[in-house]
C-alpha positions as a Markdown table, in Angstrom:
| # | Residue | x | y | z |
|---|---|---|---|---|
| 1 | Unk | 36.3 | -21.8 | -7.2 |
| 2 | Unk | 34.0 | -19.1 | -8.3 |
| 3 | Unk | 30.9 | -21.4 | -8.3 |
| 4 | Unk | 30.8 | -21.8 | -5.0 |
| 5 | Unk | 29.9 | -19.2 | -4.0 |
| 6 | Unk | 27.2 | -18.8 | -6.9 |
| 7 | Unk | 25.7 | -22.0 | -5.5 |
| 8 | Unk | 25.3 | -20.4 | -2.4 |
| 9 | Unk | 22.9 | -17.5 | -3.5 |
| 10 | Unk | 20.7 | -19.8 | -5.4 |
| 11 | Unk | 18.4 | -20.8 | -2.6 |
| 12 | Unk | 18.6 | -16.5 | -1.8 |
| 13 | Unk | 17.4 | -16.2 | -5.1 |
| 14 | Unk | 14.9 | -18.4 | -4.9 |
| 15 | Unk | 13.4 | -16.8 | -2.2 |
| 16 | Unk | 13.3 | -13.7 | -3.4 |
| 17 | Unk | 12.2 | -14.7 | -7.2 |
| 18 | Unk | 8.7 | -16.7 | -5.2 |
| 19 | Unk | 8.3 | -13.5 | -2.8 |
| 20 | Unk | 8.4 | -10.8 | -5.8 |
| 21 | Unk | 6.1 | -13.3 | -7.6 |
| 22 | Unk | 3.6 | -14.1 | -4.8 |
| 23 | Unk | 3.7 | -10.3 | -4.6 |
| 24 | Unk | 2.7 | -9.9 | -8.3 |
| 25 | Unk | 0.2 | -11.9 | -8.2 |
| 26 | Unk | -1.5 | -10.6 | -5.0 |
| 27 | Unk | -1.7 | -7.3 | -6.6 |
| 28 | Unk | -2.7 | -8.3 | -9.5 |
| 29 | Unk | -5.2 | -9.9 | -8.4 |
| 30 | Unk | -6.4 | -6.9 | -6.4 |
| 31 | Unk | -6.4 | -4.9 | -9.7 |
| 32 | Unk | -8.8 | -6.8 | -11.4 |
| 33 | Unk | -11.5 | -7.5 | -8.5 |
| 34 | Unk | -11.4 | -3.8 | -7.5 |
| 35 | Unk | -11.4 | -2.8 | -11.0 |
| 36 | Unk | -8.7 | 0.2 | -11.1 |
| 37 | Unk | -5.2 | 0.5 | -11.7 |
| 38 | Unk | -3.5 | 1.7 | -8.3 |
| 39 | Unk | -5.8 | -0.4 | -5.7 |
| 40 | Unk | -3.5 | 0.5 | -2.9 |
| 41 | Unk | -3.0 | 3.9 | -1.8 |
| 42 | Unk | -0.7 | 5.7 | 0.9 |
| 43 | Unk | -2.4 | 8.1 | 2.9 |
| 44 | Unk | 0.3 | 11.2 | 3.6 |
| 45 | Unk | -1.6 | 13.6 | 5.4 |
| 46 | Unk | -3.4 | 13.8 | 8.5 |
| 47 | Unk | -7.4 | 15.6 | 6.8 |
| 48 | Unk | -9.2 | 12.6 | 7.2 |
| 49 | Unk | -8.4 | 12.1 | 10.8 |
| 50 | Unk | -9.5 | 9.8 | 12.9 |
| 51 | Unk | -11.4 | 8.2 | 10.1 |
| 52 | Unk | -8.1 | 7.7 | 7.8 |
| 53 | Unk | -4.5 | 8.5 | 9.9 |
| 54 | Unk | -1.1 | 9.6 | 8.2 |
| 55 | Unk | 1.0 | 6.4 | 7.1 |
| 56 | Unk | -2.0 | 4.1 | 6.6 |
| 57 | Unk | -2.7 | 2.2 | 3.7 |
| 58 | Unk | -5.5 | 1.9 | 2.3 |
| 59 | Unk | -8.2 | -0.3 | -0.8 |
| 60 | Unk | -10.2 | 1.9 | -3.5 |
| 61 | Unk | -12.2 | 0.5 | -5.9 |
| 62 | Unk | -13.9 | 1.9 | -9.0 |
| 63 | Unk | -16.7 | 3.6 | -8.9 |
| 64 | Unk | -19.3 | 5.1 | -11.4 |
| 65 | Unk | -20.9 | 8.4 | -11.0 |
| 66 | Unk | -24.7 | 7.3 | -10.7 |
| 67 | Unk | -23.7 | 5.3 | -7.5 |
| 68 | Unk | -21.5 | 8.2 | -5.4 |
| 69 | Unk | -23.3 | 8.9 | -2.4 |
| 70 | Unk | -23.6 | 11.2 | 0.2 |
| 71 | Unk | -20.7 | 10.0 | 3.0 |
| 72 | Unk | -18.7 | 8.1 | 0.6 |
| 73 | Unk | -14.8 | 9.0 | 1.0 |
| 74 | Unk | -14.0 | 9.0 | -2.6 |
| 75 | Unk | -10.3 | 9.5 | -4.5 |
| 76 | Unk | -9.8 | 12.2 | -7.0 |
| 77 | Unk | -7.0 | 14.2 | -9.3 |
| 78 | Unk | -7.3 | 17.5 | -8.4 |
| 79 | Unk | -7.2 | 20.3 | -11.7 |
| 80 | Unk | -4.2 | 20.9 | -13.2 |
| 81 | Unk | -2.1 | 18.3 | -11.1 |
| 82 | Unk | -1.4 | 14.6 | -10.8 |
| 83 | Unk | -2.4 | 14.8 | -7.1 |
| 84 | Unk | -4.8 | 12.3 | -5.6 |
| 85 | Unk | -7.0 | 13.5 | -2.8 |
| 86 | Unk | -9.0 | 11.3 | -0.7 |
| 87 | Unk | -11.8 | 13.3 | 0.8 |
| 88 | Unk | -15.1 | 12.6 | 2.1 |
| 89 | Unk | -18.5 | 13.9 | -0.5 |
| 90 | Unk | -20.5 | 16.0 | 1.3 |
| 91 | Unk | -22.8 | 17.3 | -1.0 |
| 92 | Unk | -23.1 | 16.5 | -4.5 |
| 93 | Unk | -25.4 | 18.6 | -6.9 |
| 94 | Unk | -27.0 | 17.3 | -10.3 |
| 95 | Unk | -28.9 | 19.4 | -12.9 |
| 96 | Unk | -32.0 | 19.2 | -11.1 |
| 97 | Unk | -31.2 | 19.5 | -7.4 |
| 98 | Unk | -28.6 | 19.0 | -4.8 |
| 99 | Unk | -28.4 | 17.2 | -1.5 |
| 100 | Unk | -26.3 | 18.3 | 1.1 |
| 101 | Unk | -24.6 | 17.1 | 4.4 |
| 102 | Unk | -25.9 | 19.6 | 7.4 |
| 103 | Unk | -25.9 | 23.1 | 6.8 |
| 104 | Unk | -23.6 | 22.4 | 4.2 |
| 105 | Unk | -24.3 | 24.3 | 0.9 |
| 106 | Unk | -23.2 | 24.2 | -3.0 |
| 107 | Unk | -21.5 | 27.9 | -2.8 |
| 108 | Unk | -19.9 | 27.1 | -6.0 |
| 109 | Unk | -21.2 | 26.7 | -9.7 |
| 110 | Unk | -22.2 | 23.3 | -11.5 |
| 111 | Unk | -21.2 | 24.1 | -15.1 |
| 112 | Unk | -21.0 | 20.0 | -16.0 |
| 113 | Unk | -23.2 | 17.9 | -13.8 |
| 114 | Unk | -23.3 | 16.2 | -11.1 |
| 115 | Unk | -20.5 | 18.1 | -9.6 |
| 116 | Unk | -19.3 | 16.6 | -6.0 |
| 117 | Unk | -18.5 | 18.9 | -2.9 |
| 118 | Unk | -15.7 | 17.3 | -0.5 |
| 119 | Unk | -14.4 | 17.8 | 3.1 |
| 120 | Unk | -12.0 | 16.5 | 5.0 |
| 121 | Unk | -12.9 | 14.8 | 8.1 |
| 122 | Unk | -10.5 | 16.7 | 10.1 |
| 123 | Unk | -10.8 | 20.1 | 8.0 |
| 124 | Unk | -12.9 | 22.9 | 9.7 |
| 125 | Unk | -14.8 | 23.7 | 6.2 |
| 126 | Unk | -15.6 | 21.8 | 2.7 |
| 127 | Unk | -13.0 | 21.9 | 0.4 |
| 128 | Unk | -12.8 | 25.5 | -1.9 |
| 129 | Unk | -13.7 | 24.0 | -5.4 |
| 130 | Unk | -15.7 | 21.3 | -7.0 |
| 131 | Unk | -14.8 | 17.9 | -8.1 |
| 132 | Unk | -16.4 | 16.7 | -11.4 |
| 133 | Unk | -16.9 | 13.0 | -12.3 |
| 134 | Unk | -14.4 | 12.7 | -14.8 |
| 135 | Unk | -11.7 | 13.4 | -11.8 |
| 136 | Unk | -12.6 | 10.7 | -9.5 |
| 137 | Unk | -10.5 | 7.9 | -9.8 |
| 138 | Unk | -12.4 | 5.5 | -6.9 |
| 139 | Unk | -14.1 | 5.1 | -3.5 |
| 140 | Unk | -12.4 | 4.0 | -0.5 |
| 141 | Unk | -13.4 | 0.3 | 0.4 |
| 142 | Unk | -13.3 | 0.9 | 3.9 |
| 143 | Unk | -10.3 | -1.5 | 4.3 |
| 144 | Unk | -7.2 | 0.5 | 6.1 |
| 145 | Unk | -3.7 | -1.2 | 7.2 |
| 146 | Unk | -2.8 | 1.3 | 10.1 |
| 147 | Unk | 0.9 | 3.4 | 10.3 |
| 148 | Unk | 1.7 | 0.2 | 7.5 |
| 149 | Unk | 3.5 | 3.0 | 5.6 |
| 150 | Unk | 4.8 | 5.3 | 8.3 |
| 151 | Unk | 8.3 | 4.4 | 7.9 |
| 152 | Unk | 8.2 | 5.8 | 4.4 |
| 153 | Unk | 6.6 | 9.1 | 5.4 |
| 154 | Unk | 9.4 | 9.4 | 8.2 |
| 155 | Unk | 12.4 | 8.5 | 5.9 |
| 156 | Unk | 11.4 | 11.1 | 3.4 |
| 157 | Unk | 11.2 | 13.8 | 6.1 |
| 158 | Unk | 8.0 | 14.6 | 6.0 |
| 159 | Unk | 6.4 | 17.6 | 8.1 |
| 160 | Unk | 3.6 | 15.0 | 8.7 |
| 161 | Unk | 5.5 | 11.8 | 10.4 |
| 162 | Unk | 4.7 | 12.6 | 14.0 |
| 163 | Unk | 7.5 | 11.7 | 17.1 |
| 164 | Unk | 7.9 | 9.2 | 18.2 |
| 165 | Unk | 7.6 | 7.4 | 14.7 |
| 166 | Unk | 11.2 | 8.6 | 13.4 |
| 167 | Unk | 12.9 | 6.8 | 15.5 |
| 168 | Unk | 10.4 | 3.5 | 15.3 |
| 169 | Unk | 10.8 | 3.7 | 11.5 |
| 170 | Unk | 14.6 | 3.6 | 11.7 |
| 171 | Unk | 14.7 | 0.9 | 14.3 |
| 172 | Unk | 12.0 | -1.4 | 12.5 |
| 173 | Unk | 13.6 | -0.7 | 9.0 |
| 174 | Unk | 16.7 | -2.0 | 10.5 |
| 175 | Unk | 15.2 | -4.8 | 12.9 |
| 176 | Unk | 14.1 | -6.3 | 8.9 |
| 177 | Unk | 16.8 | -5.8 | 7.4 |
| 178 | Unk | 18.8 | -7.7 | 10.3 |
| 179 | Unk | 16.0 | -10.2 | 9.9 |
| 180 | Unk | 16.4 | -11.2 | 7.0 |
| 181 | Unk | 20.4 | -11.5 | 6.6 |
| 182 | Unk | 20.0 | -13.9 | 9.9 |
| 183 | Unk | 17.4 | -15.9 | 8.0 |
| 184 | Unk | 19.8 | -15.9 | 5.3 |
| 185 | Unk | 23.1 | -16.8 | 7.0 |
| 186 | Unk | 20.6 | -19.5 | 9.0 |
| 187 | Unk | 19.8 | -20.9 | 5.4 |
| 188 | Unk | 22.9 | -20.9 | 4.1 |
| 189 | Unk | 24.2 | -22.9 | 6.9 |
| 190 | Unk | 21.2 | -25.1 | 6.9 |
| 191 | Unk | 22.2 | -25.9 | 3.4 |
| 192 | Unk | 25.6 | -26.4 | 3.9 |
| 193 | Unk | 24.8 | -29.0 | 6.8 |
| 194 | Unk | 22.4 | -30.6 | 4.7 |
| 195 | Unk | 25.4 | -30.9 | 1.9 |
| 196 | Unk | 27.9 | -32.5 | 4.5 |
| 197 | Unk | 25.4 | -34.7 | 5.9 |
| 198 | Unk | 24.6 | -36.5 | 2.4 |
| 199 | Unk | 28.4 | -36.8 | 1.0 |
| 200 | Unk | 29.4 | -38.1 | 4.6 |
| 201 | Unk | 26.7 | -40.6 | 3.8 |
| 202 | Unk | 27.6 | -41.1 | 0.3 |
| 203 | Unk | 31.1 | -41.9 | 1.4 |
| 204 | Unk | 29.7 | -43.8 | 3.7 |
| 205 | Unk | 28.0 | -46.0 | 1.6 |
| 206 | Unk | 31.1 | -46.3 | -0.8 |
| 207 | Unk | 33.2 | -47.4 | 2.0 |
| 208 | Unk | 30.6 | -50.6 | 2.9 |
| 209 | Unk | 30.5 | -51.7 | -0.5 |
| 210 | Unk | 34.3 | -51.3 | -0.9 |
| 211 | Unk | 34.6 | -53.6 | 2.5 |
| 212 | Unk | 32.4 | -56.0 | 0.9 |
């Protein structure tokens, strides 16, 4: 009686075991071509605006310190914190000279060159302290999947998910989550059909050679 039932989620299982693993494998892959850890990063706030926008997601890669350059938007750990910023270099200064974006100067001391100077695309002024190389973690590939993780800025409550993305969130949560118990249910049946269809066949069968 029970195993039934347990017959029935196999082919679920199934599904889900070869989307998890396809899954896996995609981001491994990722790892090792871009060459870090975390390839794949959520972008929560709205500083790099319009270049970057709250909710996307976007590709990093790693980067060493000789090959930064002015205009990259690069990811780094803030001191003292486990935050990553993603911010764009605007002026990066080495222990011989600097080079700077604009008017742009470096109004704070190099004690470890090269020392990098950030700014947010949508921040009125360079960011108040500087970034050494041991803090940046990679460079922004320039590939960006748009609002892709909105829903999960919304659902936390965060001051940055902007209207009318709440209720989108909600409704396309809830669109996949109807999606896939229809696909589901429509498998299920599919299967059961298929299962009636070969022991009416079988019995069929049976029947002709009983006859003759």
């Amino acid at each position: 009686m029970h195993a039934r039932p347990l017959r029935k989620l196999v082919p679920s299982l199934v599904l889900v075991g070869v989307a998890i693993g396809s899954a896996l494998a995609a981001y491994s892959f990722l790892v090792l071509a871009l060459g870090v850890n975390q390839p794949l990063l959520l972008v929560p706030s709205r500083s790099m605006e319009p270049t970057i926008d709250a909710g996307d997601v976007i590709a990093m890669r790693a980067i060493s310190a000789p090959q930064i350059r002015l205009g990259d938007v690069i990811i780094y750990q803030q001191s003292y914190t486990q935050v990553l910023l993603i911010h764009r270099v605007v002026c990066i200064a080495t222990s011989t000279s600097s080079q700077c974006v604009g008017s742009l100067y470096v109004y704070m001391k190099c004690n470890i060159p090269p020392c990098y100077y950030t700014k947010g695309d949508n921040e009125p002024g360079p960011d108040p302290w500087v970034i050494s190389a041991s803090q940046i973690t990679g460079v922004w590939t320039g590939f960006r999947i748009p609002y892709l993780a909105m829903a999960f800025i919304c659902l936390r409550q965060d001051a940055q998910c902007p209207s009318p993305w709440g209720p989108l969130s909600l409704i396309f949560l809830g669109s996949a989550v109807a999606c896939d118990l229809v696909f589901e249910y429509w498998f299920l049946e599919r299967a059961a059909k298929n299962k009636a269809t070969k022991q009416g066949d079988s019995r069929t069968e049976d029947a002709n050679v009983d006859s003759v």
